[in-house]
N, C-alpha and C positions, 0 to 999 in steps of 0.2 A: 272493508275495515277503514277507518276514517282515520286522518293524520293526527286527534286527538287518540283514538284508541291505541297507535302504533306508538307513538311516544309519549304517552302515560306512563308516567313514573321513573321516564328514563333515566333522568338524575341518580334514582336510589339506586337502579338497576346497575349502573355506570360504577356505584359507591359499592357496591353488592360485588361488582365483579374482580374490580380491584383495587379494594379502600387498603389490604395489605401492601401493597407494591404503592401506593400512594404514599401513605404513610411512610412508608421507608424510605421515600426519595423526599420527603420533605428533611425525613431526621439526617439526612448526607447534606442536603442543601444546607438545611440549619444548623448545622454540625457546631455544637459549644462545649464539648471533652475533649479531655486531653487523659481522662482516666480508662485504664487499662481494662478495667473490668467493664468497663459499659463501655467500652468498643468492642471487644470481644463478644457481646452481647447484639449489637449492630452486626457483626459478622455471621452470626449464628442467623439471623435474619436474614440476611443476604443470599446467604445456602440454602437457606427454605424457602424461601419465597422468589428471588429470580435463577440459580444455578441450577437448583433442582427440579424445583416444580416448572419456572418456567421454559426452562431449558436454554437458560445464556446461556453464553459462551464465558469461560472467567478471564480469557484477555480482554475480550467487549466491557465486562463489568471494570476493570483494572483500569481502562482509559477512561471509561464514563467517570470514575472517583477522581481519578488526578484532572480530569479537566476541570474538573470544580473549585478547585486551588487560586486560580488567580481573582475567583469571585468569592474568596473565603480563608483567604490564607494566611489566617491568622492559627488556624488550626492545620498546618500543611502536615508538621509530624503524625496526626491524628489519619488523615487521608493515606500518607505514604503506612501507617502499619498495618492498616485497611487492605492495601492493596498487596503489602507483604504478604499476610495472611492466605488470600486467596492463592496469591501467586505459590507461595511454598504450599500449600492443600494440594492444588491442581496441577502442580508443577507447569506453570507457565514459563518459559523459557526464549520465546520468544517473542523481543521488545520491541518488534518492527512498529512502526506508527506509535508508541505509546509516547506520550505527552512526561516533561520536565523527565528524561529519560536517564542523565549523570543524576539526579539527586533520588530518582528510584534505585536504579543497581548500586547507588553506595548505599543505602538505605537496607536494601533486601540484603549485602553482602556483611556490611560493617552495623550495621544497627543504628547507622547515623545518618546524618546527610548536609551537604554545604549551605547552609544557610546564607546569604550575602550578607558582610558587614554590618549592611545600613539597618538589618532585621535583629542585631544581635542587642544582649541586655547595654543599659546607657546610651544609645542614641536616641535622638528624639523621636525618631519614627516608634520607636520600640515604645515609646511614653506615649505617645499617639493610639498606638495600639491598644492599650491597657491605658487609655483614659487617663493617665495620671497625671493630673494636673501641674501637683507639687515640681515632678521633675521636669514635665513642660514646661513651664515656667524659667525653672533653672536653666534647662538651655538655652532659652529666649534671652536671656543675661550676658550670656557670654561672648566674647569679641569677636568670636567666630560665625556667631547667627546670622544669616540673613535671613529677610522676610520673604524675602521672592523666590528663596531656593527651589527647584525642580525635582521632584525623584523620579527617575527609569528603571524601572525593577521589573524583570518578567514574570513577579509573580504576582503582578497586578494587571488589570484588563490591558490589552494593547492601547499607547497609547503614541502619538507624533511627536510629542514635546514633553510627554514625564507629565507629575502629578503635582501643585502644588501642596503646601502645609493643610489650606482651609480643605483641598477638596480630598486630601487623607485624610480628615475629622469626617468625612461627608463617608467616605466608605466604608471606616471600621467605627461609624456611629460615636466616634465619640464627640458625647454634646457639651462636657468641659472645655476643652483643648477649643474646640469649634468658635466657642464665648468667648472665648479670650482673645483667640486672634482679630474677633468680629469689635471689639472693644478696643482692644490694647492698640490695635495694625490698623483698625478697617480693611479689613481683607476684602476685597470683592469675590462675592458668590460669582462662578460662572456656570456655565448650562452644564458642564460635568460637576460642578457642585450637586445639581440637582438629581441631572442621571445616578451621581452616586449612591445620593441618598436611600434610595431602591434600594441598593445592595447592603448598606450598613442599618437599615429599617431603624432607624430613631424617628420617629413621628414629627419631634420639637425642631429636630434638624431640618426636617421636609416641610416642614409649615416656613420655617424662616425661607426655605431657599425657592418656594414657590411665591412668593412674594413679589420676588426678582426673575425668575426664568418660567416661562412656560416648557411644558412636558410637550416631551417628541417620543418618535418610534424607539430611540435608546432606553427611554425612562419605561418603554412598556417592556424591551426585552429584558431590564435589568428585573423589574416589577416580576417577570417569569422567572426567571435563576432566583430570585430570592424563595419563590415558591408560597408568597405570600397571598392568599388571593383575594385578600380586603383592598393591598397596593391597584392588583389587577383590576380590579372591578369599579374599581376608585378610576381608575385612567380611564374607562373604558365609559363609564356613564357620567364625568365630569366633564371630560375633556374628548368625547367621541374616539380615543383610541383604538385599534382593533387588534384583537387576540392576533398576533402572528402564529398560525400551528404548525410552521417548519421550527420556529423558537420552543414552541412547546413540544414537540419530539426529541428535539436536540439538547434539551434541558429536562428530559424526562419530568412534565411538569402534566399531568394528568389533569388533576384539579379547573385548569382552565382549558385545557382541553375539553372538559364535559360541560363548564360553562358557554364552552361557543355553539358546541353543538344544541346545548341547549335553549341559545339567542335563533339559531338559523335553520333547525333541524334537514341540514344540508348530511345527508348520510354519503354521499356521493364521495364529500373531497374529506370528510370524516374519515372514510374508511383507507383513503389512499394516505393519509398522514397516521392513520395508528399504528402500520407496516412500521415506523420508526420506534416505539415502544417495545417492539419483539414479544407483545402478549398475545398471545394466539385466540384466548376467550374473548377480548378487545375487539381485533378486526372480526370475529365471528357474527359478536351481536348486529355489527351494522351489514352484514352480507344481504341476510333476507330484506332489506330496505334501499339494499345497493343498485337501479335500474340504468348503472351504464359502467359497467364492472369491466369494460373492455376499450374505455375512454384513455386515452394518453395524455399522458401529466408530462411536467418538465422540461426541460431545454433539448433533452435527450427524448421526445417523445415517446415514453417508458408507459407499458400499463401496469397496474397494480402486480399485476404477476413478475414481470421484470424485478419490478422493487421488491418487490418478497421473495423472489429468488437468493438477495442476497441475503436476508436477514434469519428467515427460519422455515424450516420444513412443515411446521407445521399448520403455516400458514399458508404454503404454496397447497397442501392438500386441499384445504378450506376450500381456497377462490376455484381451483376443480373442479370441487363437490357442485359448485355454483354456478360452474358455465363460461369459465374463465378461456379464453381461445389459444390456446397451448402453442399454435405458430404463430404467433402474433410478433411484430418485427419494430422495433424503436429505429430512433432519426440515423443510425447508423449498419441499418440491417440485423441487429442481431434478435435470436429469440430468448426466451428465457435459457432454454438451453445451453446457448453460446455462453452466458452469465456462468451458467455450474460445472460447465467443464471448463470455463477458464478462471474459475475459483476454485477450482476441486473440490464441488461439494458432492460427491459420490451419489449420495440418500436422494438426495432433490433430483439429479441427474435422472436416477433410474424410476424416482416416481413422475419427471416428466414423461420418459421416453413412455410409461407404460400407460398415461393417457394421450399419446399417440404423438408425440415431439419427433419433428423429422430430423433423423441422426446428420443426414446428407444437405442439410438446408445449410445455403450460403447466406455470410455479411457483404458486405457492401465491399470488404476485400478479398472476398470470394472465400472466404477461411469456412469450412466448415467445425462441426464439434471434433472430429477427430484430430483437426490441425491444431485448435485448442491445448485438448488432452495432453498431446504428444508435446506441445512447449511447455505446458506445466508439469511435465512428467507422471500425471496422474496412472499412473497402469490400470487400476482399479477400471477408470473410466475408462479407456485404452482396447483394455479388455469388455466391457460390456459393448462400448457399441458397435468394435466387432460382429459378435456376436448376436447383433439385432442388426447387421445389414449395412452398418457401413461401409461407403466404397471408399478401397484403400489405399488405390493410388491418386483422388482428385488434387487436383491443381489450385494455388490461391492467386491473386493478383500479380504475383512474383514470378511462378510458376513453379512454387513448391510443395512437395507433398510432404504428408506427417511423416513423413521416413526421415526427408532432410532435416525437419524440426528436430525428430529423435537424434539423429545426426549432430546438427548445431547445437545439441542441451547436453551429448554425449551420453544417451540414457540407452543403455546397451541392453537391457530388457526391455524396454518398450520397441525398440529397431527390429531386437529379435520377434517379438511377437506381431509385428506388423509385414514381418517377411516371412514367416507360419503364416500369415494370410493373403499372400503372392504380391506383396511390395514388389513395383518393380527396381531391382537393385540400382540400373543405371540409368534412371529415367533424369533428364536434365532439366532444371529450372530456367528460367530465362535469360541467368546469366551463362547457361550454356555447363554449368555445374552439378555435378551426381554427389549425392551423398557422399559418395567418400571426397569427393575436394570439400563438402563442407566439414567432414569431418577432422581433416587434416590442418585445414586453416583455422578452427577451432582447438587446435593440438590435441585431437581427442582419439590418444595409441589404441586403447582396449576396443573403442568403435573403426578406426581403422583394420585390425585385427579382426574385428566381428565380419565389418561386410566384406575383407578381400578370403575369407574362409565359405562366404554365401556365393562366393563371383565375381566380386566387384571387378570392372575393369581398370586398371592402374595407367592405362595411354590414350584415354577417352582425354580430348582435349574442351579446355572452355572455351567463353567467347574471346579472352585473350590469349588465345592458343596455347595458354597453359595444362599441363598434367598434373595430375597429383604427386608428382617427384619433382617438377618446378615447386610447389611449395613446399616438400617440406623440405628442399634444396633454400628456399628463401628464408622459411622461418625457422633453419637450424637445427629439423630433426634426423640427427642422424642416424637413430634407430627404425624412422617410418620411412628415410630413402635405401637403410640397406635391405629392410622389408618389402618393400617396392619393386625392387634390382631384382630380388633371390623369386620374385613373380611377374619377373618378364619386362621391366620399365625399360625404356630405350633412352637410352641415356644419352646419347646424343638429339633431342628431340628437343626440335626450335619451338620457341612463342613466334608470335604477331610479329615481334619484331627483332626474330632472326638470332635471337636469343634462347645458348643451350643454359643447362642447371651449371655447364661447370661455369660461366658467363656469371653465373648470380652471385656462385660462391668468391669466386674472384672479386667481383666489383662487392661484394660483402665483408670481403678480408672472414671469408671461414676454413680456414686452414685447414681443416682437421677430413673438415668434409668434401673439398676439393681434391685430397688425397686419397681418399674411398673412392670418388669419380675416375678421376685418375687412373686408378686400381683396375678400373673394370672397364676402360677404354673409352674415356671421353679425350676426344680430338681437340688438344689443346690448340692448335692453330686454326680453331674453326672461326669464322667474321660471322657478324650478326650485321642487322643493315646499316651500321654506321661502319661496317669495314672492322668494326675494333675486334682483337683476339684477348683470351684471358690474359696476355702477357700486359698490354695496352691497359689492362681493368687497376692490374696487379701493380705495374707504376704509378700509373695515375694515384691511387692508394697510398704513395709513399711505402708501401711495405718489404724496409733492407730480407726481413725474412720469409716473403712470397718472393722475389725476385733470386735471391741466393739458390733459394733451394728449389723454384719452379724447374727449372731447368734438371736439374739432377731427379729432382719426379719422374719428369716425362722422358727421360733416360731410359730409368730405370722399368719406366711401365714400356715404352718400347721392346727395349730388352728382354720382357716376357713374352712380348704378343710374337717376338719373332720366332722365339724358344716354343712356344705353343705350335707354331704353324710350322716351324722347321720337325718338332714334333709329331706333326698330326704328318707331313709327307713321307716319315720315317713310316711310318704305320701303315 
């Protein structure tokens, strides 16, 4: 078949596939309502065409909407009831990474949201915005105007220095306001004059400002977010510009997306930038033309499959069906694999493993997927790759296994089901530490509980001759050192440096818990290697009420032990 028969008609085919999902990202891009009913009607859309059919995600869609804000936010209210919408349908709850995140939860909460000042009705910017000349003008009167004023507003592109007057006419196209200052001021156009032009598409505005600045890679990427593709193509055969398709993913900007393919019929790096659109039909069409589908892209030497690990299942099936190399390892060792159990994507997980993803395969910090699993708490996955043969005690660069992870994350189902599968309970990491000291130095009771009921040893020391009743002697838990005690802890039992727990309590001023040691026959006149005794910690301290009563303590715990042993000779 000849490179005309393969891409014959691709254009229409491209428009055929998803002239829907185009079209609805140009009406977000170009967003000009603020009317309730034809937003609502935009949302209905949004459910049918990417939530449903295409299978987003509605947090993914929720950020994609508010990132468009600072190149459009003139209509912010319009975006933020967009995003309410979705969020109250799907119950999105949580706003990790979402963009202007204070004026989304007052918004989804109060039905409002804070506007900054400078955006409110009678400022000039607000005249600016809505073109109105009349009141432009009026502020330009007043004693207060200057010409060179700066505005910093984050709801406009990031900028170093703020936006002048002329180059806020240049973004929200207004071509009054723009004349005037160009007349009345001689305002000088600058190269963000032009960039901005892009984004507020007045033509008359862009004719004047090209005049004065030539077009740079800004003025193409604005050219993309506007979603305009007469601007696009204008850069492109005027001015030799070239399509960026990392900007056209990231601006869900289709349209020139099919334009580049259509200049270069490069299906290669087509297919590895349509992974960012999350269309499954998208990256399908270019698969049978894709002849290096196992080629690594990016800084992170990722292949295709890597990147569509994180994005959608349905496209990780795809590049399978295809010949995609399932252990395949990026610039930091990991495979796709490692990606889904350390996202918890369950679904991808197990349709990797079952085209033959090795559960046991190490990164570059020796972590395999189970060490993954077990820090993301995933059980799900936890449990399958069990199941399919993972070994359950491997070791990572540290020297820990997914137990200690279970351990440090305090996920007491995953611990248990990883010792259901012969975790060893006291195996040590390199700091010379079992799970239960990570458990404990993590103040994590119910996982201390778990493993000293499976075994755990409680006088296994680390590499700084500490126990696990040195810490929870250190960090104050007084119910995981009488827990400790009542399983055998030795309570007069030195660190490294000659140092008992009643040593720590002392030089901590923890009174409470010093007297439980006490209680159970820690040798108050014991020297650690600087010769010092708890009494030495307990001064040093300034403490009138460790020094009063120390003494009467260890009276009175003498007192017993003699009664005890005078006792046991009775007997």
């Amino acid at each position: 078949m000849s490179d005309y028969d393969i891409h014959e008609d691709k254009y229409s085919k491209f428009q055929q596939i998803c002239n829907d999902c185009t079209n609805l990202y140009i009406s977000l891009y170009q967003l000009k309502t603020k009317n309730e009913k034809e937003l609502h009607t935009i949302y209905e859309k949004i459910k049918t065409i990417l939530i449903d059919s295409k299978k987003y995600s509605p947090k993914n869609i929720i950020i994609d909407i508010l990132d468009i804000i600072p190149y459009n936010n003139r209509y912010i209210k319009s975006y933020l009831e967009l995003a309410k919408l979705i969020s109250d349908d799907y119950h999105v709850n949580d706003f990790t990474n979402i963009p202007y995140i204070s004026n989304f939860q007052s918004y989804k909460e109060y039905g409002n949201t804070k506007i900054p000042e400078i955006l409110k009705e009678h400022t000039i910017y607000k005249a600016i915005m809505n073109n109105d000349l009349e009141r432009f003008i009026a502020h330009t009167e007043c004693e207060s105007f200057f010409e060179t004023q700066m505005l910093e507003c984050e709801l406009y592109p990031c900028s170093d220095k703020g936006y002048s007057l002329l180059e806020l006419c240049c973004y929200h196209g207004a071509v009054d306001c723009f004349k005037f200052l160009r007349t009345k001021f001689s305002s000088k156009i600058t190269q963000a004059c032009l960039e901005l032009s892009f984004l507020g598409q007045n033509q008359e505005i862009m004719s004047e400002c090209l005049k004065f600045q030539k077009p740079n890679d800004k003025c193409m990427e604005y050219a993309i977010i506007s979603h305009n593709i007469d601007f696009v193509t204008f850069l492109m055969n005027e001015y030799n510009l070239k399509i960026d398709l990392e900007y056209c993913g990231k601006y869900k900007n289709l349209e020139s997306f099919f334009v580049f393919f259509d200049q270069t019929y490069n299906a290669n790096i087509c297919l590895y930038y349509s992974i960012n659109y999350n269309i499954p039909l998208l990256s399908e069409y270019f698969l049978p033309f894709c002849s290096k589908i196992n080629k690594k892209y990016n800084t992170n030497e990722q292949t295709i499959l890597h990147i569509a690990t994180e994005k959608n299942e349905y496209i990780v099936e795809h590049l399978l069906s295809y010949g995609a190399t399932v252990n395949k390892k990026d610039l930091h060792g990991k495979t796709a694999l490692h990606i889904a159990t350390d996202k918890n994507y369950f679904d991808i997980a197990k349709l990797l493993i079952s085209h033959g993803a090795n559960s046991n395969e190490k990164d570059d910090f020796r972590q395999t997927d189970l060490h993954y699993a077990a820090k993301n708490k995933s059980i799900e996955i936890v449990e399958y790759l069990l199941s399919h043969g993972a070994t359950v005690n491997e070791k990572d660069n540290v020297g820990q296994t997914a137990l200690h992870y279970a351990a440090q994350c305090r996920y007491e189902r995953i611990a248990e089901l990883l010792l259901s599968h012969g975790a060893n309970i006291n195996e040590k990491n390199d700091f010379g530490q079992t799970a239960l000291h990570v458990a404990i130095k993590n103040t994590g009771q119910e996982m201390v509980q778990l493993l000293l009921s499976h075994g755990a040893t409680v006088n296994e020391k680390d590499n700084a001759g500490k126990t696990v009743f040195h810490y929870a002697v250190e960090y104050n838990i007084k119910r995981a050192a009488e827990l400790f005690l009542s399983h055998g802890a030795t309570v007069n039992e030195k660190d490294l440096h000659g140092k008992t727990a009643l040593h720590i309590a002392t030089d901590k001023n923890y009174f409470d818990i010093a007297k439980l040691l006490i209680s159970h026959g820690a040798n108050s006149n014991e020297k650690d290697d600087f010769r010092q005794t708890d009494l030495h910690y307990a001064i040093k301290n300034k403490s009138i009420k460790w020094s009063s009563s120390f003494f009467h303590m260890v009276q009175l715990s003498m007192k017993k032990i003699t009664l005890e042993k005078q006792f046991s000779t009775m007997q």
